[in-house]
C-alpha positions as CSV (number, residue, x, y, z in Angstrom):
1,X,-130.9,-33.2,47.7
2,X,-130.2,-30.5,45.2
3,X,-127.6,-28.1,44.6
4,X,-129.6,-25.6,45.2
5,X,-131.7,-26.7,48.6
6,X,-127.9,-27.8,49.7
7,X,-126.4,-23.8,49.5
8,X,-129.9,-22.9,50.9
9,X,-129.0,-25.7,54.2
10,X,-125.7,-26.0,54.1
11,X,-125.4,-24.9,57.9
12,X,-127.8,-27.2,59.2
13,X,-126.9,-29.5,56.7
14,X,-123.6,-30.1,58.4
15,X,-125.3,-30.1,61.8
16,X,-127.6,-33.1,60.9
17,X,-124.8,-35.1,59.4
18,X,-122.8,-34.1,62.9
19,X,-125.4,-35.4,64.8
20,X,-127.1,-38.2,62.7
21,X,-124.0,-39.6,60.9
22,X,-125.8,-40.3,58.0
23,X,-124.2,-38.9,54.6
24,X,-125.9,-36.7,52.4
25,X,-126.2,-37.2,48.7
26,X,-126.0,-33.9,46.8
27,X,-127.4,-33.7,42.9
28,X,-127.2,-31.2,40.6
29,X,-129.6,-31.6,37.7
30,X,-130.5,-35.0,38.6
31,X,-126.6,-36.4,38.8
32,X,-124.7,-36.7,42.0
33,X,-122.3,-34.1,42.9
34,X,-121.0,-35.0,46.1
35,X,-121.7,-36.6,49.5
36,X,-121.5,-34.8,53.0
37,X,-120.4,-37.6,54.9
38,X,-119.5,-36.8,58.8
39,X,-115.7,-37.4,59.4
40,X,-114.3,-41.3,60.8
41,X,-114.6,-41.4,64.7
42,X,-110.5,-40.7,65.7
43,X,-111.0,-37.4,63.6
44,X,-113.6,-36.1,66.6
45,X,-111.6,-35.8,69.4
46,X,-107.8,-36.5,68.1
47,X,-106.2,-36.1,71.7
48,X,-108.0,-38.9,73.0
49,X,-105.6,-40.8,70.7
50,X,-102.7,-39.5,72.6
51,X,-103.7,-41.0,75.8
52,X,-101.1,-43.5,77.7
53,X,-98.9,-42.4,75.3
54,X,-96.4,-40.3,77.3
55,X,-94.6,-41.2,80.1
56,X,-93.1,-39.3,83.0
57,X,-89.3,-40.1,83.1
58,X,-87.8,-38.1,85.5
59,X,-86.0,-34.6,85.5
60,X,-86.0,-32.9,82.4
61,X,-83.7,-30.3,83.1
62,X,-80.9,-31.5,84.8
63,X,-78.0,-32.7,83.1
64,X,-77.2,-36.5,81.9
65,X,-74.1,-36.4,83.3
66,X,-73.0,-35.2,86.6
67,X,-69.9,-32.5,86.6
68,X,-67.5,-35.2,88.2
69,X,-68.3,-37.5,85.2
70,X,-67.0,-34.4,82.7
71,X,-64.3,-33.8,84.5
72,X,-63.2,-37.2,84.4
73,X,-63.8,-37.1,80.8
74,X,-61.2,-34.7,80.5
């Protein structure tokens, strides 16, 4: 595809690639340019990679150490 026909399509361009996953070669004056690839799999949805990955511990906001602890501390 030329430069040209590719800033003419760019949109839709993208779209295709989004949905095909086949890159696009772009030329200018017969010579490749660049390639519109779509992006790796992980990229889609990144917070799917997060999944299982926290874990519920307990209270947050209560203190590590009870007061009776800190005052034997001191």
């Amino acid at each position: 595809m030329t430069a040209t026909e590719f800033k003419a399509h760019c949109l839709s361009l993208m779209e295709r690639v989004r949905k095909t996953r086949k890159p696009v070669l772009i030329t200018k004056r017969g010579r490749a340019v660049a390639q519109l690839v779509p992006p790796p799999e992980e990229h889609e949805k990144p917070w799917r990679t997060l999944r299982g990955s926290v874990s519920h511990m307990g209270d947050v906001i209560s203190p590590v150490v009870s007061d009776e602890e800190i005052q034997a501390l001191r």
